[in-house]
N, CA, C and O atoms as CSV, one atom per row, in Angstrom:
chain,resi,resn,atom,element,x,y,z
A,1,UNK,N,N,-28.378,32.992,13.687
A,1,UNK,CA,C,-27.740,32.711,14.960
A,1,UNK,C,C,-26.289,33.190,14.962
A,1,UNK,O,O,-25.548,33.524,15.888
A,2,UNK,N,N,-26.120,33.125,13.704
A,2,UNK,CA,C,-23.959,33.841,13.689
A,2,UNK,C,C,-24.155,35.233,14.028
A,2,UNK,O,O,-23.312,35.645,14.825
A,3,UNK,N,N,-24.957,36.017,13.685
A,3,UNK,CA,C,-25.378,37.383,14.454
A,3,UNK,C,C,-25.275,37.636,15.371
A,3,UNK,O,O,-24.716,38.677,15.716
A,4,UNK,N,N,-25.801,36.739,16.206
A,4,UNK,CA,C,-26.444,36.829,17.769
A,4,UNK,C,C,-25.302,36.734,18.398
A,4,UNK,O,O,-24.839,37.531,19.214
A,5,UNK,N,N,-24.611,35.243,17.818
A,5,UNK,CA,C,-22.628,34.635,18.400
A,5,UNK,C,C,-21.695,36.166,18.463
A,5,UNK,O,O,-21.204,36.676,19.470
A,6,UNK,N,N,-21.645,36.707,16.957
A,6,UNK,CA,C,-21.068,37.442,16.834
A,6,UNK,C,C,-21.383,38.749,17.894
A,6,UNK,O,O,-20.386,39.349,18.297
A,7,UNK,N,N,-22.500,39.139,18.285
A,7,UNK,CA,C,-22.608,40.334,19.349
A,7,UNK,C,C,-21.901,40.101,20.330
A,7,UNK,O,O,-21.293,40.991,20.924
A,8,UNK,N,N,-21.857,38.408,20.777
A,8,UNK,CA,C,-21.635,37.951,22.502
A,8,UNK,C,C,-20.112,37.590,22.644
A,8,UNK,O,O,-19.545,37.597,23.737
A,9,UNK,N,N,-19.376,37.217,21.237
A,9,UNK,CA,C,-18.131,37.428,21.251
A,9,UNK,C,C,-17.489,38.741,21.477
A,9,UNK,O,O,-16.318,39.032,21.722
A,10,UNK,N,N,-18.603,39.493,21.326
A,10,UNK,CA,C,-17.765,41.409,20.699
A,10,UNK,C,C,-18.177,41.745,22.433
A,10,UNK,O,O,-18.052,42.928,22.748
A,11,UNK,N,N,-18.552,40.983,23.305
A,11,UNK,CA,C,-19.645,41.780,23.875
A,11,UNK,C,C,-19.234,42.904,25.175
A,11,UNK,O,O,-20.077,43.424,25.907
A,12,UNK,N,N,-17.818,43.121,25.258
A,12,UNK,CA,C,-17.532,44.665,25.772
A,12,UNK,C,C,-16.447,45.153,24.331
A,12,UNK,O,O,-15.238,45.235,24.113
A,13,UNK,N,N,-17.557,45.359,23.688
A,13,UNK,CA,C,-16.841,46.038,21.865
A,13,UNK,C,C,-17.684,47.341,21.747
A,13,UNK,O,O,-18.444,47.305,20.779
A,14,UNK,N,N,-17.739,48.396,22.430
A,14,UNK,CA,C,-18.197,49.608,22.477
A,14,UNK,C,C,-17.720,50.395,21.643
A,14,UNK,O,O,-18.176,51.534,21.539
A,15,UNK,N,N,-16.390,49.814,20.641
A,15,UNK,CA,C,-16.198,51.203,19.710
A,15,UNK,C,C,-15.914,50.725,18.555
A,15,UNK,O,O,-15.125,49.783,18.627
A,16,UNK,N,N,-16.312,51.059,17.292
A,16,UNK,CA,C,-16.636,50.606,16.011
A,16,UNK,C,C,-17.724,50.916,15.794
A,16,UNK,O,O,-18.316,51.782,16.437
A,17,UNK,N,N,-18.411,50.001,14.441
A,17,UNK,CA,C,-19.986,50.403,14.339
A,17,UNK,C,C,-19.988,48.359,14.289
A,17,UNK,O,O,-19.222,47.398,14.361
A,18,UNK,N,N,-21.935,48.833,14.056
A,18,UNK,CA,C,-22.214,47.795,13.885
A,18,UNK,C,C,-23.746,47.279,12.912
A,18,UNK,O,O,-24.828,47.141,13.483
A,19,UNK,N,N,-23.623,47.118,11.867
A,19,UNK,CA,C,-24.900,46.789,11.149
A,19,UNK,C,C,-26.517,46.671,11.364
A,19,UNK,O,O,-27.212,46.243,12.285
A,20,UNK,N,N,-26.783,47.226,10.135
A,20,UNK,CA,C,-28.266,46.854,10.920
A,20,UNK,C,C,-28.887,45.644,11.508
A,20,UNK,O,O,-29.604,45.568,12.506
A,21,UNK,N,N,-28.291,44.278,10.333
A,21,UNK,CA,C,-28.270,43.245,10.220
A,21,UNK,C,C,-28.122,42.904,11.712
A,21,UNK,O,O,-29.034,42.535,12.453
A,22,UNK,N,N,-26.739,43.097,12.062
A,22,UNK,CA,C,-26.019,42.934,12.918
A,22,UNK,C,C,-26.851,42.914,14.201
A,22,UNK,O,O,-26.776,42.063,15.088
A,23,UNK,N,N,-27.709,44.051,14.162
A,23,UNK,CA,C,-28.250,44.666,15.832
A,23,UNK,C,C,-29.514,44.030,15.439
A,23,UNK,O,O,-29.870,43.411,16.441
A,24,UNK,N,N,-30.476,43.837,14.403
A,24,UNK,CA,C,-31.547,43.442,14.198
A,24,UNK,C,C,-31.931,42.295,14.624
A,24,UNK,O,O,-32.963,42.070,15.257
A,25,UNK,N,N,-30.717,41.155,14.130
A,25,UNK,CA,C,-30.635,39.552,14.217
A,25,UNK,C,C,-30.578,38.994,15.667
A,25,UNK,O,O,-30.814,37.915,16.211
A,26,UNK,N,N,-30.069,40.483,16.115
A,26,UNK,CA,C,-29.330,39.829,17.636
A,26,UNK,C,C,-30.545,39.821,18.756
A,26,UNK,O,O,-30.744,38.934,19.586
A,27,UNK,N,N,-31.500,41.341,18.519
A,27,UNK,CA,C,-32.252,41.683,18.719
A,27,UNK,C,C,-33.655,40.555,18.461
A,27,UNK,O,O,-34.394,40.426,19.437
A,28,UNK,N,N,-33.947,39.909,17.422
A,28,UNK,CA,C,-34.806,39.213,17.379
A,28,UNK,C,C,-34.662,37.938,17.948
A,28,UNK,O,O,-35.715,37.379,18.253
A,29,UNK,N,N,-33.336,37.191,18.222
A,29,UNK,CA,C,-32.656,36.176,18.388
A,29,UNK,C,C,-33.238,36.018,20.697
A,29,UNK,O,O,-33.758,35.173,21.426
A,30,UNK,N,N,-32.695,37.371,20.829
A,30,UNK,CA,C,-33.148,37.910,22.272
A,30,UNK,C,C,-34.489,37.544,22.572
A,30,UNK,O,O,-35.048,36.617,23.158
A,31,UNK,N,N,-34.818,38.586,21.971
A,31,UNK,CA,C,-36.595,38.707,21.924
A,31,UNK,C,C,-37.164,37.253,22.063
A,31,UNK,O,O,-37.932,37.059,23.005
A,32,UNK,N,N,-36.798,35.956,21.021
A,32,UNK,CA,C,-37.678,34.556,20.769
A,32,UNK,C,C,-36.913,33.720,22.217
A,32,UNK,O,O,-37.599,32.844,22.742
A,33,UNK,N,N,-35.401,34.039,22.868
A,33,UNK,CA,C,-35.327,33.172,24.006
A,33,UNK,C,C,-35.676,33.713,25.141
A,33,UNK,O,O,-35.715,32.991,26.137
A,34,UNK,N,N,-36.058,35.323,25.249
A,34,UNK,CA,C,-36.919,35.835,26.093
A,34,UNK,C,C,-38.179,35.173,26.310
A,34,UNK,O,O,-38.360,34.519,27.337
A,35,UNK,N,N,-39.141,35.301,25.345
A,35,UNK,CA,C,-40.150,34.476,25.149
A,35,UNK,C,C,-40.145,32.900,25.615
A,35,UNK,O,O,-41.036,32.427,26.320
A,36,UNK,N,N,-38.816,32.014,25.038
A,36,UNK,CA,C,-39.261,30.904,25.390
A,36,UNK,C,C,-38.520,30.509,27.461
A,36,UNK,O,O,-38.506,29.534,28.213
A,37,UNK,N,N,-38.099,31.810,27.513
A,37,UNK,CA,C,-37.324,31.361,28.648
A,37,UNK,C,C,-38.567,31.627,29.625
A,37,UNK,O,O,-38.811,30.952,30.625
A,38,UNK,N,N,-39.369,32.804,29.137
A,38,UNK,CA,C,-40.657,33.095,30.069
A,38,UNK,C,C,-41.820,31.870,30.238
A,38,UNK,O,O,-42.629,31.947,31.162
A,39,UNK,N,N,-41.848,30.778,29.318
A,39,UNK,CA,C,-42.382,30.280,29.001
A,39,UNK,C,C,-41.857,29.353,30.226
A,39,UNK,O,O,-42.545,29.262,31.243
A,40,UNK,N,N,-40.551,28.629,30.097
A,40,UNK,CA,C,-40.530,27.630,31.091
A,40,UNK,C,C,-40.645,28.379,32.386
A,40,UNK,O,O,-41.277,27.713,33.206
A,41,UNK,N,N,-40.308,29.364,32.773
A,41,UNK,CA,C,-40.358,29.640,34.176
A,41,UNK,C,C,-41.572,29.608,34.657
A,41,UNK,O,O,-41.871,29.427,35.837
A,42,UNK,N,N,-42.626,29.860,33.349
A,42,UNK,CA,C,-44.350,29.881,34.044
A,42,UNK,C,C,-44.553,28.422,33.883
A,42,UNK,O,O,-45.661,28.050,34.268
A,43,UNK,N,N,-43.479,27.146,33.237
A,43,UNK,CA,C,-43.821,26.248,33.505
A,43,UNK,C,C,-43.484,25.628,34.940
A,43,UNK,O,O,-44.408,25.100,35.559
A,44,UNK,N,N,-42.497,25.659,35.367
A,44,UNK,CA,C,-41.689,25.620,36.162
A,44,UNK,C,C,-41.920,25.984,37.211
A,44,UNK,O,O,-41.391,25.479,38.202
A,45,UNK,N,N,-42.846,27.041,37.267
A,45,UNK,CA,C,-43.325,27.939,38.744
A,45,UNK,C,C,-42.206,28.692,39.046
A,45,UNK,O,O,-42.207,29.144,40.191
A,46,UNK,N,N,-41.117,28.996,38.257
A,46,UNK,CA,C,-39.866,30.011,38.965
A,46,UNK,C,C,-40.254,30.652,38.836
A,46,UNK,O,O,-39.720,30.926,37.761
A,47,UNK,N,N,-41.270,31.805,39.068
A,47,UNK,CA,C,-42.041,32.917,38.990
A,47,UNK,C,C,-41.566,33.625,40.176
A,47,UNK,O,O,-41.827,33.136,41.275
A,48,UNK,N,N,-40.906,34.707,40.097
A,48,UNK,CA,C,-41.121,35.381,41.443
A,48,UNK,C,C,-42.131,36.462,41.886
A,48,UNK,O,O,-43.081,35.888,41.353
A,49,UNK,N,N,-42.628,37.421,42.360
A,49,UNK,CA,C,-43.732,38.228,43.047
A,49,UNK,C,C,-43.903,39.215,42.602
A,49,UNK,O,O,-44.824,39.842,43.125
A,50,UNK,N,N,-43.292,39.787,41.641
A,50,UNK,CA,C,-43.155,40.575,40.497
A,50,UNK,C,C,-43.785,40.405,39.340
A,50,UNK,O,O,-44.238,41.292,38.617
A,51,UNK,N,N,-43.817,38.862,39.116
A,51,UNK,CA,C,-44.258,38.230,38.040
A,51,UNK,C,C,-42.944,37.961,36.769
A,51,UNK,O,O,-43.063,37.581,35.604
A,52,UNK,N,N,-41.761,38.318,37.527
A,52,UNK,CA,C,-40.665,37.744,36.384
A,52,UNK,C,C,-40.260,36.439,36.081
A,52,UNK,O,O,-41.325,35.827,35.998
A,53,UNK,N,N,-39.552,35.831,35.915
A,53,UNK,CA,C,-39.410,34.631,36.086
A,53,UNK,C,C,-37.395,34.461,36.312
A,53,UNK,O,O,-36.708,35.346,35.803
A,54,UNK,N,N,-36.980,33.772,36.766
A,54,UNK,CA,C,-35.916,33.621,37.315
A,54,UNK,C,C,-34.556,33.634,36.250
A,54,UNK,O,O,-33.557,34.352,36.272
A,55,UNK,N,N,-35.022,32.350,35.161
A,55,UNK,CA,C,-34.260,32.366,34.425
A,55,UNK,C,C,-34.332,33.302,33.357
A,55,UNK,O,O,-33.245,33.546,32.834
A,56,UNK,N,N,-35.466,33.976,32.827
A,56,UNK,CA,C,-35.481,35.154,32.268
A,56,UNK,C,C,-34.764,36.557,32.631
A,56,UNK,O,O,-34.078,37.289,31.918
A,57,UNK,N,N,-35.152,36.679,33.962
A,57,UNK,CA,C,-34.031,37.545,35.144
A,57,UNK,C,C,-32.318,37.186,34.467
A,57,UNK,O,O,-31.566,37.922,33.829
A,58,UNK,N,N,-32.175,36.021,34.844
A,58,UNK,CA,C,-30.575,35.720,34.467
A,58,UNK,C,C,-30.016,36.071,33.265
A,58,UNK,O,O,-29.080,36.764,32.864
A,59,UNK,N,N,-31.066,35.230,32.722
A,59,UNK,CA,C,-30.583,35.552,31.028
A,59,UNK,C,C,-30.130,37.274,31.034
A,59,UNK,O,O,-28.957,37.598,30.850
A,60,UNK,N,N,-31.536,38.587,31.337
A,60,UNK,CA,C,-31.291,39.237,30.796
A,60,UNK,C,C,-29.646,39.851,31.399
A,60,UNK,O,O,-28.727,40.136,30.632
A,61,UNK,N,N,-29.600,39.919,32.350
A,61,UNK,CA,C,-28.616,40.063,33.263
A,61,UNK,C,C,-27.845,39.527,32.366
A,61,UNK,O,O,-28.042,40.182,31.343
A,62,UNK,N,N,-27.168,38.808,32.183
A,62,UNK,CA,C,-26.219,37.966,30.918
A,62,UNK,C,C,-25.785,38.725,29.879
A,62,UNK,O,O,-24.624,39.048,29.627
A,63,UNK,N,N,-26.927,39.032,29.206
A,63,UNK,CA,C,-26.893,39.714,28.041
A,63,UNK,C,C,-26.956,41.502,28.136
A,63,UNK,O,O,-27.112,42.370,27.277
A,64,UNK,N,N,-26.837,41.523,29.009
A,64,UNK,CA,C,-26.901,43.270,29.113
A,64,UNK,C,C,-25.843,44.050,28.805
A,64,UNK,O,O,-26.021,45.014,28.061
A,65,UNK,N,N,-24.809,43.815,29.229
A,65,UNK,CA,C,-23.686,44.175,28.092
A,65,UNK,C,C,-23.447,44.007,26.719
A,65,UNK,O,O,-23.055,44.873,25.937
A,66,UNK,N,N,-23.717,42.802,26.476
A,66,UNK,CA,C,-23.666,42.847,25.252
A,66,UNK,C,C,-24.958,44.051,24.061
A,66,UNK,O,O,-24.863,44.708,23.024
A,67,UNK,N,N,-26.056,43.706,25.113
A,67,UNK,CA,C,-27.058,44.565,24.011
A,67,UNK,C,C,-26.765,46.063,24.079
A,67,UNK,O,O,-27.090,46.945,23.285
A,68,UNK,N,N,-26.091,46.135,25.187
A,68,UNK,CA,C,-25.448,48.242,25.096
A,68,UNK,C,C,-24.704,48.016,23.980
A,68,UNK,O,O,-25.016,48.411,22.857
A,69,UNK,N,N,-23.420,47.193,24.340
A,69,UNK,CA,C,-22.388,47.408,23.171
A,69,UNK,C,C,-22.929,47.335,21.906
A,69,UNK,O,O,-22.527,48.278,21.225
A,70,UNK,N,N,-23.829,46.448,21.193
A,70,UNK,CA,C,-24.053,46.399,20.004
A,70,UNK,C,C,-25.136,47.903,20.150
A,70,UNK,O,O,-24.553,48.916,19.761
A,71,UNK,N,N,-25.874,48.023,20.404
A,71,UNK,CA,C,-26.603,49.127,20.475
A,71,UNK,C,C,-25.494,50.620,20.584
A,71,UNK,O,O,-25.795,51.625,19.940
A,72,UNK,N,N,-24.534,50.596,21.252
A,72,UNK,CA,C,-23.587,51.958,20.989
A,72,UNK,C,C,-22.783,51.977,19.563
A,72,UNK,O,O,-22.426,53.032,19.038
A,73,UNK,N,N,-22.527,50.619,18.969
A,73,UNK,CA,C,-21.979,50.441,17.867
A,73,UNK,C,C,-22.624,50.601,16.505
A,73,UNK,O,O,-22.128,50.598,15.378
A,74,UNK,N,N,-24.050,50.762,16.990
A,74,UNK,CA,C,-25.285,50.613,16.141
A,74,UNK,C,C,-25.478,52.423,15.731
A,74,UNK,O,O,-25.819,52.964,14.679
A,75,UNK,N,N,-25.156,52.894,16.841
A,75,UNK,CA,C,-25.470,54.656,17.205
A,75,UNK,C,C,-24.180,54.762,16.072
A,75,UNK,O,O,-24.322,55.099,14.897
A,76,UNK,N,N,-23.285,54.501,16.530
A,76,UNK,CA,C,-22.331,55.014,15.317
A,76,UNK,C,C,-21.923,54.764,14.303
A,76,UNK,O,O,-21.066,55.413,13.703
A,77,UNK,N,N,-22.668,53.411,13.792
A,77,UNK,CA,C,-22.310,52.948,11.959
A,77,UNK,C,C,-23.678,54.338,11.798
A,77,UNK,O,O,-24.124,54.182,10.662
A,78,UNK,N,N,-24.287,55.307,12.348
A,78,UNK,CA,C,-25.245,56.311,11.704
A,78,UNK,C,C,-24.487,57.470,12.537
A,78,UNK,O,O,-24.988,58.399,13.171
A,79,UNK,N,N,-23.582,57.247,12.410
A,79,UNK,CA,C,-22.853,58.531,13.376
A,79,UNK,C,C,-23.373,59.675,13.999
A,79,UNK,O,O,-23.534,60.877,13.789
A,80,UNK,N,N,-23.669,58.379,15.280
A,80,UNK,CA,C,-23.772,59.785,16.331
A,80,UNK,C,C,-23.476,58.840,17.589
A,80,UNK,O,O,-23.734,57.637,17.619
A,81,UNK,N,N,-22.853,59.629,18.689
A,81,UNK,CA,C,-22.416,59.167,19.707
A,81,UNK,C,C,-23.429,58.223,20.638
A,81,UNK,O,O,-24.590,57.922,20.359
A,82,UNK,N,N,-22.911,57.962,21.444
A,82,UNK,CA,C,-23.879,56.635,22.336
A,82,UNK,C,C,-24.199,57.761,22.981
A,82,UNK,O,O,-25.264,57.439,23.506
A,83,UNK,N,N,-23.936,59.134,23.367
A,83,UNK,CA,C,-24.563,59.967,24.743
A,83,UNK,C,C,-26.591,59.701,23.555
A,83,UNK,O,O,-27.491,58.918,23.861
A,84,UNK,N,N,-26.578,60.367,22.731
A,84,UNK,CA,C,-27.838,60.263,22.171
A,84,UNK,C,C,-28.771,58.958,22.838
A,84,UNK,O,O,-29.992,59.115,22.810
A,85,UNK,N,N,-28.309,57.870,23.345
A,85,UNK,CA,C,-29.056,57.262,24.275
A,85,UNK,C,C,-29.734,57.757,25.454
A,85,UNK,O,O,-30.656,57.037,25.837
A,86,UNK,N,N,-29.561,58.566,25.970
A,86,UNK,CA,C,-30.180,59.785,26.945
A,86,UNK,C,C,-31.330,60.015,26.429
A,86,UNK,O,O,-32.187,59.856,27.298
A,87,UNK,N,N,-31.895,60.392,25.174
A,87,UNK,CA,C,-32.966,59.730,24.794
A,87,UNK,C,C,-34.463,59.083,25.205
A,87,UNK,O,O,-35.620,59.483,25.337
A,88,UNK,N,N,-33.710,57.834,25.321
A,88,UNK,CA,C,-34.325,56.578,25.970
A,88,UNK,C,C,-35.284,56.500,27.665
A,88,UNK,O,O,-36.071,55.683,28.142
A,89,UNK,N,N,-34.632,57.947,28.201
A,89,UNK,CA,C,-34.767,58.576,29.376
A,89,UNK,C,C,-36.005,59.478,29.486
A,89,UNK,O,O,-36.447,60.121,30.438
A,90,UNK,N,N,-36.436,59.326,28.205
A,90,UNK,CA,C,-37.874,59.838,27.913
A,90,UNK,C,C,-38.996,59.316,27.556
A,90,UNK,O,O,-38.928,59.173,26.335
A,91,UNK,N,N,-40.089,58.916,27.976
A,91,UNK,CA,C,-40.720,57.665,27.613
A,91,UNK,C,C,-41.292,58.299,26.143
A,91,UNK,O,O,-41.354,59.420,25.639
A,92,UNK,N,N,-41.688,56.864,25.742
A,92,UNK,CA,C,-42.078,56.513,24.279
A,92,UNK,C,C,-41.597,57.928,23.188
A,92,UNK,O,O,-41.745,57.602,22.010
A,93,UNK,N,N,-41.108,59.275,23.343
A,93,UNK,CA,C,-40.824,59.619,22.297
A,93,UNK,C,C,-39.679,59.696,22.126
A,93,UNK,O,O,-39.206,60.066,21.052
A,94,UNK,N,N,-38.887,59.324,23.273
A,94,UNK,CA,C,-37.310,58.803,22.879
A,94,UNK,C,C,-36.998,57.209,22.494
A,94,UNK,O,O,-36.079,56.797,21.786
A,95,UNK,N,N,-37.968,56.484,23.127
A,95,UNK,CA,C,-37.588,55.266,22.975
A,95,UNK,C,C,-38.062,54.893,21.279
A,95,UNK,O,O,-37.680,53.874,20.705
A,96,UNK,N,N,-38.961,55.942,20.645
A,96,UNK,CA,C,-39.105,55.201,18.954
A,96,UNK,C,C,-38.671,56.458,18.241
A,96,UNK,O,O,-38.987,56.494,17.052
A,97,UNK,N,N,-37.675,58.028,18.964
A,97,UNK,CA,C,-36.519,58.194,17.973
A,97,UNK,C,C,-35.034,57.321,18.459
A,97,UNK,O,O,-34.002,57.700,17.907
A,98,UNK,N,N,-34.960,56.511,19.175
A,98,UNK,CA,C,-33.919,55.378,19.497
A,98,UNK,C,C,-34.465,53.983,18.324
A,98,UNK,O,O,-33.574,53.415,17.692
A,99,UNK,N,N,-35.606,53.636,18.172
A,99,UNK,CA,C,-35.786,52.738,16.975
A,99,UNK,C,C,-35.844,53.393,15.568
A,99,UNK,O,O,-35.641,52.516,14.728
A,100,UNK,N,N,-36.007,54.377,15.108
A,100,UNK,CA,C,-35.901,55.187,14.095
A,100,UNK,C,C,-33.834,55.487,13.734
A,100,UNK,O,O,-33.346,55.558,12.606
A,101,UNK,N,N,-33.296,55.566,14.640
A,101,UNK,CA,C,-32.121,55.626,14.841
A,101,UNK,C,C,-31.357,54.534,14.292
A,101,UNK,O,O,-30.326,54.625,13.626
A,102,UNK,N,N,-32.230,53.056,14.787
A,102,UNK,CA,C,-31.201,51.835,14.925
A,102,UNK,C,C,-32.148,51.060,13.486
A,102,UNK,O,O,-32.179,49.904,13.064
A,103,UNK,N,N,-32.849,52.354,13.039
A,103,UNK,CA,C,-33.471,51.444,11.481
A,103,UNK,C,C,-32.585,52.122,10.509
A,103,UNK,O,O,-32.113,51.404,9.628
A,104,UNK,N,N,-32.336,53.137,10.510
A,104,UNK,CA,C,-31.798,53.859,9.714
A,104,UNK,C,C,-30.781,53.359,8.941
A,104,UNK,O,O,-30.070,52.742,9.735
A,105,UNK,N,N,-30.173,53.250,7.531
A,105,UNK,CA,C,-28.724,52.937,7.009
A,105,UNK,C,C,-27.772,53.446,7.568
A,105,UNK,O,O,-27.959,54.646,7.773
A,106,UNK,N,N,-26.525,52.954,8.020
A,106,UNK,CA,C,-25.414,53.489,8.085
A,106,UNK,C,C,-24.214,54.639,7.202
A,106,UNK,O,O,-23.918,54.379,6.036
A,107,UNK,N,N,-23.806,55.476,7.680
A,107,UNK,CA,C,-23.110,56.356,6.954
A,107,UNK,C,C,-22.439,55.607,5.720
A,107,UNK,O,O,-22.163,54.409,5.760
A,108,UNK,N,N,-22.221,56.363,4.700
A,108,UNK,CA,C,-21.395,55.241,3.630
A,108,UNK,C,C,-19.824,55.442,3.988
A,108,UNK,O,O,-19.442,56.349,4.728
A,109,UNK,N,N,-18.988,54.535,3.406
A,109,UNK,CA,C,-17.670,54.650,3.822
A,109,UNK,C,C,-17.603,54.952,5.315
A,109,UNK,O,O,-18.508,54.864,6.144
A,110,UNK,N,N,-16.072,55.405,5.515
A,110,UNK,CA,C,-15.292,55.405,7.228
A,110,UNK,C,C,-15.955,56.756,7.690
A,110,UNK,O,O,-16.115,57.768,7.008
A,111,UNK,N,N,-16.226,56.588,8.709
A,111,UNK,CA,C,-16.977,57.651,9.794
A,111,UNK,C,C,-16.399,58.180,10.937
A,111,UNK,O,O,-16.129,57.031,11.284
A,112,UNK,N,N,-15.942,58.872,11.876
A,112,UNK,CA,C,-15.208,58.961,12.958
A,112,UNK,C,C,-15.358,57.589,13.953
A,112,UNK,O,O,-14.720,57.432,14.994
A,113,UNK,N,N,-16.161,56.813,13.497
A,113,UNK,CA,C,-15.863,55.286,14.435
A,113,UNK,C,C,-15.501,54.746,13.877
A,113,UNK,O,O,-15.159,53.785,14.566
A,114,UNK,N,N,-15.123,54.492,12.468
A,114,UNK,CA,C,-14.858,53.384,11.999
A,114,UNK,C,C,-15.047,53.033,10.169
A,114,UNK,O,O,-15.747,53.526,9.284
A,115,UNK,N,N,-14.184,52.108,10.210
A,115,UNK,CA,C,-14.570,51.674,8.663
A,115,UNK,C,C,-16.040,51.349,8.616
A,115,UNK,O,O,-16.882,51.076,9.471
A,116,UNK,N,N,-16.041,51.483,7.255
A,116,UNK,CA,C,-17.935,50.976,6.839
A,116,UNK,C,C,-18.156,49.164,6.545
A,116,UNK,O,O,-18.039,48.486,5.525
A,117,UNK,N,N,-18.572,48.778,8.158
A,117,UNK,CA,C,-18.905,47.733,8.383
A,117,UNK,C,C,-19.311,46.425,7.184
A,117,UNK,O,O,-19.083,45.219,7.268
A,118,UNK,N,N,-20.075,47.311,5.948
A,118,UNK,CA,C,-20.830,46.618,5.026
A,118,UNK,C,C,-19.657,46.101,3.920
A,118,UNK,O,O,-19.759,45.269,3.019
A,119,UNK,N,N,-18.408,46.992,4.380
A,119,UNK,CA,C,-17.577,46.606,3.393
A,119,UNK,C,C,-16.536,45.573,3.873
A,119,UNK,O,O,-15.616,45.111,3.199
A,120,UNK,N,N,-16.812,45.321,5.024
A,120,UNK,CA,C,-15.793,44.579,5.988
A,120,UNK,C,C,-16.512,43.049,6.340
A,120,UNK,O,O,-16.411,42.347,7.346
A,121,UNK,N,N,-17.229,42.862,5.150
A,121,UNK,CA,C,-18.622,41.775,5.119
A,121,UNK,C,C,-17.581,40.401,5.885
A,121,UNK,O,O,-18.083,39.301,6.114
């Protein structure tokens, strides 16, 4: 959960890098209150006609800055710029070289973004 804190404190922090750890934790942390937020809204009936659910809507809305920023910070502890998100603009064979990207180790030592995160534990 200090993962997750730590993204939403940083969360217009677009320049630096940011761990795998870092984007992984935050990422799974998302993912399980996605899930349970979908859960009450189908309890709840906040369902809207789409089939989303309201507070899931909010949440993500909430968090959408923050998951770019850690995700552009993520692009460059493996140095390469956030444009490489353009990508993503391609279905499924950009969107899993964008997860191949954000699995990858980070450069060792300082990179044109930044010191090496792992050493800044």
């Amino acid at each position: 959960m200090d993962w997750y804190l730590k993204v939403l404190r940083n969360y217009i922090g677009f320049k630096g890098r940011a761990r795998r750890k870092e984007f992984w934790m935050f990422t799974l942390v998302n993912f399980i209150l996605i899930c349970v937020l979908g859960l009450i809204d189908k309890m709840l009936g906040w369902e809207r006609a789409g089939g989303e659910g309201i507070l899931t809507t909010l949440y993500g809305l909430l968090v959408l800055l923050p998951s770019w920023a850690v995700l552009f910070r993520r692009l460059h502890d493996t140095d390469r710029t956030a444009w490489w998100l353009l990508l993503a603009l391609i279905p499924i064979i950009g969107w899993l070289i964008i997860v191949i990207f954000n699995c990858q180790r980070g450069t060792e030592g300082e990179n044109r973004f930044g010191p090496d995160p792992l050493l800044n534990k």
